[in-house]
N, C-alpha and C positions, 0 to 999 in steps of 0.2 A: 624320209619315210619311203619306204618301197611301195612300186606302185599297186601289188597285191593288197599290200598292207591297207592305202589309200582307198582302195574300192570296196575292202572288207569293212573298214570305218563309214565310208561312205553309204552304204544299203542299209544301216541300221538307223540314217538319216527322216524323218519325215518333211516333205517338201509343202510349202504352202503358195499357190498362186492363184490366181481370180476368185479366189472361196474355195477355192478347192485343196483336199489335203492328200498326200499321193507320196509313194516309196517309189522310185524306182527299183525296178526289179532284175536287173541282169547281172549287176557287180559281182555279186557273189558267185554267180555260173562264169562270169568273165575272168576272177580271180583262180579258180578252179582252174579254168582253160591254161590259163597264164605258168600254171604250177605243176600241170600235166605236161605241158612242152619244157620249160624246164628242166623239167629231170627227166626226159629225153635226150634233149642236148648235152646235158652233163653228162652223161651219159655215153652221147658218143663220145665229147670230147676225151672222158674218161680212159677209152683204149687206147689212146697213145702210154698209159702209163702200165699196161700189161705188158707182159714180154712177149714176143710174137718170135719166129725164128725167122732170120733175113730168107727171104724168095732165093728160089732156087732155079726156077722155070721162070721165062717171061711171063708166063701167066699169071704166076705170084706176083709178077713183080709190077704186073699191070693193076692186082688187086689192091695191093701194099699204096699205088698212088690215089686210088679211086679213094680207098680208107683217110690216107692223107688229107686228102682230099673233102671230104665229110670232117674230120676232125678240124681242119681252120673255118670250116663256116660253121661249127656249131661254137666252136669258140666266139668268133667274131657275133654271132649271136646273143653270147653270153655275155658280151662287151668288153673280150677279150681276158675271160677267168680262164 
């Protein structure tokens, strides 16, 4: 089970300890957070699969690494999708 999934499951929980009965309240905004970066990252990772035209100028070609660059750490984010 994903861990989205987990925390969505989880907040519809009621918890009971010393007499007291109580929801935690964050999973569902945690889950959310979780799903918003997600599809950020996939996102960047995603522009490796657009066609870009090879750099022509250093400058391209300083951009072309930086991009590179973003696209293995959002992968490696993704757990390597």
């Amino acid at each position: 089970m994903d861990i989205v999934e987990q925390l969505r499951k989880s907040a519809n929980i009621m918890y009971a300890q010393d007499g007291y009965t109580f929801r935690l309240g964050l999973q569902n905004e945690a889950a959310d957070e979780i799903e918003r970066l997600r599809e950020a990252l996939q996102k960047i990772s995603a522009i490796e699969d657009e066609h870009i035209n090879p750099p022509t100028t250093p400058s391209e070609a300083n951009l072309w690494g930086i991009i590179e660059g973003c696209v293995r750490v959002a992968e490696k984010a993704l757990g390597g999708e």
